[in-house]
C-alpha positions as CSV (number, residue, x, y, z in Angstrom):
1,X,-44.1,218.3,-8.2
2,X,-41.4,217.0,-5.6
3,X,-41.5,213.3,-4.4
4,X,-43.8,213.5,-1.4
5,X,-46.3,216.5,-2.0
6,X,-49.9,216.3,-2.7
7,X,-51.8,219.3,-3.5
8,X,-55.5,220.1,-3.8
9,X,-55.1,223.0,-5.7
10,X,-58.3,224.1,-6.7
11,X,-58.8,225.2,-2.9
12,X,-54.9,226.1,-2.9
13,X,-53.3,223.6,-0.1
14,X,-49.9,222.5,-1.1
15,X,-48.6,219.8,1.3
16,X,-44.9,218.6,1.1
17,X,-43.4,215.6,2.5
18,X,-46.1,214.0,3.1
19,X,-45.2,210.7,5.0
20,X,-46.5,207.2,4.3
21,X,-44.8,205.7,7.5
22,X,-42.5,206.9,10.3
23,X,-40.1,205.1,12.7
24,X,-39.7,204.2,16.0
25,X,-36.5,202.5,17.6
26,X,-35.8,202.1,14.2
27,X,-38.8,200.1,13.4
28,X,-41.2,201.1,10.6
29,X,-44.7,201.8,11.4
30,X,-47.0,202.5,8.6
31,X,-49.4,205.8,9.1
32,X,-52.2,203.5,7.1
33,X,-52.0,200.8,9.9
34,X,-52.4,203.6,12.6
35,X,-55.2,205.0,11.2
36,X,-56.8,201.8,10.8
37,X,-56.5,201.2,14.4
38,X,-57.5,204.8,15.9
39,X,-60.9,204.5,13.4
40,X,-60.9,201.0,15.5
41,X,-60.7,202.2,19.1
42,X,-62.9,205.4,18.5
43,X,-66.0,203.3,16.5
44,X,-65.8,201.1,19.4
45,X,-66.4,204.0,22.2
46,X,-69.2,205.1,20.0
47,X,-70.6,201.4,20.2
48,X,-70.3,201.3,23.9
49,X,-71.5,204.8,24.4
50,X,-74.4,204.4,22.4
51,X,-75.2,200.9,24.4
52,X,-74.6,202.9,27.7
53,X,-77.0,205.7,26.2
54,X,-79.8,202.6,25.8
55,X,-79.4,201.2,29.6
56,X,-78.0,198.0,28.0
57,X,-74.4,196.3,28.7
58,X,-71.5,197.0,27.3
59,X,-70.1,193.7,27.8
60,X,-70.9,192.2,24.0
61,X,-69.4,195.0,22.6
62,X,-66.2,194.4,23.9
63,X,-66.3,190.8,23.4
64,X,-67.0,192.0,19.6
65,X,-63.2,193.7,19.7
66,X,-61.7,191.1,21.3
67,X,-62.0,188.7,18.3
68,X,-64.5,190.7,15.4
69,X,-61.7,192.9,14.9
70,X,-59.0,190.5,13.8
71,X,-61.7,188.7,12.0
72,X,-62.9,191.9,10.8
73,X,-59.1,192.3,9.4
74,X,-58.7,188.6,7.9
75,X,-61.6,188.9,6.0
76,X,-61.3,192.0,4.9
77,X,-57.9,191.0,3.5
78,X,-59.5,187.7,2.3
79,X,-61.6,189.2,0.5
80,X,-59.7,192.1,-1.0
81,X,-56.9,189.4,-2.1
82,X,-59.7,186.8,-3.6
83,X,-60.5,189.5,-6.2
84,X,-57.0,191.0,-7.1
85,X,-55.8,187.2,-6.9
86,X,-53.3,188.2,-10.6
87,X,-51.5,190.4,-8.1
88,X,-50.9,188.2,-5.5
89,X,-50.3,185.1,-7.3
90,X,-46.8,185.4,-8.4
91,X,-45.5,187.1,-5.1
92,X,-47.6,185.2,-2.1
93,X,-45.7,186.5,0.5
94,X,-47.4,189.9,-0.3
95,X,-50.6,188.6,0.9
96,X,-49.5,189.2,4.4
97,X,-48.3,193.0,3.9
98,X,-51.0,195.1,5.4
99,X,-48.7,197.8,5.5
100,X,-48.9,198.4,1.7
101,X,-53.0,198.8,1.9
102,X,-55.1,196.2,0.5
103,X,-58.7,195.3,2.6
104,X,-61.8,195.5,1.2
105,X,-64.4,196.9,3.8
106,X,-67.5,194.7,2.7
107,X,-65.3,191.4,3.5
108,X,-64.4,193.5,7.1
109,X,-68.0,193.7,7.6
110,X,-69.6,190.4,6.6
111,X,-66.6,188.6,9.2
112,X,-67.5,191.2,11.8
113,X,-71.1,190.5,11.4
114,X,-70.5,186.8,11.8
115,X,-68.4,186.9,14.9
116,X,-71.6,189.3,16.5
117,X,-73.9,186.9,15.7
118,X,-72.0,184.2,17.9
119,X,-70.7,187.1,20.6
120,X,-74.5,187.7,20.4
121,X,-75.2,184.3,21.3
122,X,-73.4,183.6,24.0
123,X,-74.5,186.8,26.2
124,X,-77.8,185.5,25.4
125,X,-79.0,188.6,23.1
126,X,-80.6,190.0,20.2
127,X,-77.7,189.8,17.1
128,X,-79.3,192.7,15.9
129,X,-79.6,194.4,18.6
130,X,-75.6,194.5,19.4
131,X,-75.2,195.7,15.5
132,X,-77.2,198.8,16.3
133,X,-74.8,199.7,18.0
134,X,-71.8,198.1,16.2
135,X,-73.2,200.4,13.3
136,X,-72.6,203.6,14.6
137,X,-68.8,202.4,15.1
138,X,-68.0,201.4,11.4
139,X,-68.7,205.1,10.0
140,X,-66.4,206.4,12.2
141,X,-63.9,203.7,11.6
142,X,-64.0,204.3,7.9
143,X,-63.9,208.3,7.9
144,X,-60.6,208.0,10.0
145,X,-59.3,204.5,8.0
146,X,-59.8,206.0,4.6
147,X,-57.1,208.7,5.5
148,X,-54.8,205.7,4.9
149,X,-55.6,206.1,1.2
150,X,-54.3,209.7,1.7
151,X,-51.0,208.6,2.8
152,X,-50.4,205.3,0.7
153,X,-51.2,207.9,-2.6
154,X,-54.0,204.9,-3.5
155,X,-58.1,204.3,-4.0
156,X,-57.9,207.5,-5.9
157,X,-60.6,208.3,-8.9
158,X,-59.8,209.8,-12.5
159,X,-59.0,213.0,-13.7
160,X,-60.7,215.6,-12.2
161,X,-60.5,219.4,-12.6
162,X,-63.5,220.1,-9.8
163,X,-63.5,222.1,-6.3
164,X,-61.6,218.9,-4.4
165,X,-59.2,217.5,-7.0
166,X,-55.7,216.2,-5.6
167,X,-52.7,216.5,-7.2
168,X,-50.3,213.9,-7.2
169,X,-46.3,213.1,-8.1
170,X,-47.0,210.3,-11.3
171,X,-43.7,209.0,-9.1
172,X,-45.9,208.4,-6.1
173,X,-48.5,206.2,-7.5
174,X,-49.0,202.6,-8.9
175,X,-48.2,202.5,-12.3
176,X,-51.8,200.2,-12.2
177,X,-53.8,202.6,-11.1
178,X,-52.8,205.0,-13.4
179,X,-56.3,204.5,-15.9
180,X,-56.2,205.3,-19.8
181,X,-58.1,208.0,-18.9
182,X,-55.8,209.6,-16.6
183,X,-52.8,208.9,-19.0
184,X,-55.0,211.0,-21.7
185,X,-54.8,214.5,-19.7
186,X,-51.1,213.6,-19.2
187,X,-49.1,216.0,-21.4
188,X,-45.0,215.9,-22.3
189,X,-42.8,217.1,-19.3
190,X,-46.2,216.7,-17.0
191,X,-45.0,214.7,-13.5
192,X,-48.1,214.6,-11.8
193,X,-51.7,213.6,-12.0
194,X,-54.8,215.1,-10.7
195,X,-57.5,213.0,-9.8
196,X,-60.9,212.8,-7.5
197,X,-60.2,212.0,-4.1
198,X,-62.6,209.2,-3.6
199,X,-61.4,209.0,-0.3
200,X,-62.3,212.0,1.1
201,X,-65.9,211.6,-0.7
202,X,-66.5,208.5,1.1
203,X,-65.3,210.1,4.5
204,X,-67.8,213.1,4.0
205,X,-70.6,210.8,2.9
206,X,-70.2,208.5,5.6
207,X,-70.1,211.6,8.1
208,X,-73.3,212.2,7.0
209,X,-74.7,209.1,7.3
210,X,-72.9,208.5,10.7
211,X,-75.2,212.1,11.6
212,X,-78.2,210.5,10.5
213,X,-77.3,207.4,12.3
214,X,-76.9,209.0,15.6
215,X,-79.6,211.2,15.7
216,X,-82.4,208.1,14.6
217,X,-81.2,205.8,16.7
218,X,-83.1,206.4,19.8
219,X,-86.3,206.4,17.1
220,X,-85.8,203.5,15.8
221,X,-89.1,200.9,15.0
222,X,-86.9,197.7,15.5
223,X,-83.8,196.1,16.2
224,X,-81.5,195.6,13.4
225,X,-83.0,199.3,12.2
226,X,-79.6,200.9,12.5
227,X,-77.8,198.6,11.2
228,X,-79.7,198.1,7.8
229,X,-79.8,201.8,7.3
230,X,-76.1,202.0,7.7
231,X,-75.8,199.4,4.8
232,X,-78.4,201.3,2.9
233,X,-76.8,204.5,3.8
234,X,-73.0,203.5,2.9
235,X,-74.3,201.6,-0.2
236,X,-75.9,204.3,-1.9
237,X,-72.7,206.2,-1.3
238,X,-70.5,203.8,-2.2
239,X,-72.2,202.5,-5.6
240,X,-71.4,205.9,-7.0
241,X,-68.1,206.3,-5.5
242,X,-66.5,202.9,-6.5
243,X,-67.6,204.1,-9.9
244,X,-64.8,206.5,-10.0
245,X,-62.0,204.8,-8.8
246,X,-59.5,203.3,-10.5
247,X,-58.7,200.2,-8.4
248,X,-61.6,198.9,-8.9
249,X,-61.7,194.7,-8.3
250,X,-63.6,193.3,-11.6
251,X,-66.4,190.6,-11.2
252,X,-65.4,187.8,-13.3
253,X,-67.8,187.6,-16.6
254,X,-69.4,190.3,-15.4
255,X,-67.1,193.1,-15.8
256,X,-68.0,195.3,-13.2
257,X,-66.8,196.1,-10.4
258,X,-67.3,193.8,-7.1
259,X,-68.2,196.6,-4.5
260,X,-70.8,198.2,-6.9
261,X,-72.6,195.1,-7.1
262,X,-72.2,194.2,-3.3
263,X,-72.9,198.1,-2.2
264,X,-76.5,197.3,-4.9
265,X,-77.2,194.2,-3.4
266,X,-77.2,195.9,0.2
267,X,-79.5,198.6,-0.9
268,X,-81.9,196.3,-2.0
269,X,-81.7,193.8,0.4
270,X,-81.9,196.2,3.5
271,X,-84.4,198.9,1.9
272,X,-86.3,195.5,1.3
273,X,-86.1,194.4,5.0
274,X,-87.1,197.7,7.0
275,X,-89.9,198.3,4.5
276,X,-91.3,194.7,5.0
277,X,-90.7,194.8,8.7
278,X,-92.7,198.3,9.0
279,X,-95.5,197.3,7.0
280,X,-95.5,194.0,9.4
281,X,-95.8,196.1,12.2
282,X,-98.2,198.5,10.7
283,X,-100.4,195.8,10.2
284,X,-99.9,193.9,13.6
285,X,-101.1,197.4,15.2
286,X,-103.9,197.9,13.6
């Protein structure tokens, strides 16, 4: 393979010089960042559509973008460097270079949820409430975001011979991410790999749930409903997902990785909150 392609060719697409940035006035702008921000913009039209939809203000929502999405950013970052902390150490400039990828979408969504709760607050409304609707948004802002990890060649799985395998220049990728496994399938004169795309499982499975989402929420028993099945939702998917990547960020002592753990205690924790809450009401009505 050529510098550049990718290639999924169990379904026989063969892309070539395939960009990870492109200029303007001679300034760089990485295609990663401009995803990020298009998933940004469209998650929040859902959010304010969907409170539009419900006869409630928009107003929170917007108050949310004004400051949950550069908190949204930090801590996704924050996070995402805390656990790769032997990469950054030695080169802590790095820390501030988005453009190379590097945010870790549980730390995003913890620091959003923290800066609705206050937003929430202040207009005088349910928390809860405002992250029914925030919920539909973060689907759609991580089916378009994980298209990043398309461009940067990054948050791939293992070796993979099935229907969606990518093919990728060995050139083109982290020499880290690169797993033992991988290296085994790697032959003499071989100059690519060909791995699972986690991140086009992640953006089909959280179309899905996104589907889901949007068609329950009008049915939904209580405020918070949406929101909790979105964690459940993205947790089951993600639990198996982060099981095949290869940039996986270790637990320390525990020696697995962070996002499985997080994703599990999500599932648990919301599963555990809706079925409590409906049994509360169940019994209230009767």
């Amino acid at each position: 393979m050529e510098h550049g392609d990718i290639a999924f060719p169990n379904l026989n697409i063969w892309l070539h010089n395939v960009p990870k940035n492109f200029s303007i006035f001679g300034f760089t702008v990485a295609l990663y960042g401009c995803l990020i921000a298009i998933g940004i913009m469209l998650g929040v039209a859902m959010a304010v559509h969907d409170r539009k939809s419900r006869g409630l203000s928009p107003d929170p929502v917007w108050d949310v973008v004004t400051y949950g999405v550069i908190a949204g950013i930090l801590g996704a970052r924050v996070y995402y460097v805390i656990f790769a902390w032997d990469y950054y150490k030695d080169n802590l400039l790095s820390i501030f270079n988005l453009r190379q990828g590097g945010l870790a979408i549980y730390g995003g969504i913890t620091a959003a949820f923290i800066t609705v709760i206050i937003i929430s607050k202040i207009h005088k409304e349910n928390p809860l409430e405002v992250c029914d609707s925030i919920a539909l948004g973060f689907p759609i802002g991580q089916i378009i975001g994980r298209w990043g990890n398309f461009f940067n060649r990054e948050a791939f799985g293992g070796w993979s011979e099935n229907l969606l395998s990518m093919r990728l220049p060995i050139a083109d990728v982290r020499t880290s991410d690169i797993s033992a496994g991988i290296e085994q399938h790697i032959t003499a004169g071989m100059d690519y790999i060909q791995v699972h795309p986690t991140f086009l499982y992640e953006g089909l499975w959280n179309l899905c749930v996104l589907i889901l989402l949007y068609i329950y929420r009008k049915h939904k028993k209580f405020p918070g409903e949406v929101f909790f099945l979105y964690l459940l939702g993205y947790g089951l998917g993600r639990i198996w997902i982060e099981g095949l990547r290869t940039d996986q960020l270790i637990a320390p002592v525990l020696g697995i990785p962070i996002s499985q753990i997080v994703a599990g205690a999500c599932i648990l924790v919301s599963a555990g909150v809706i079925i409590i809450k409906r049994v509360s009401d169940k019994r209230k009505a009767q």
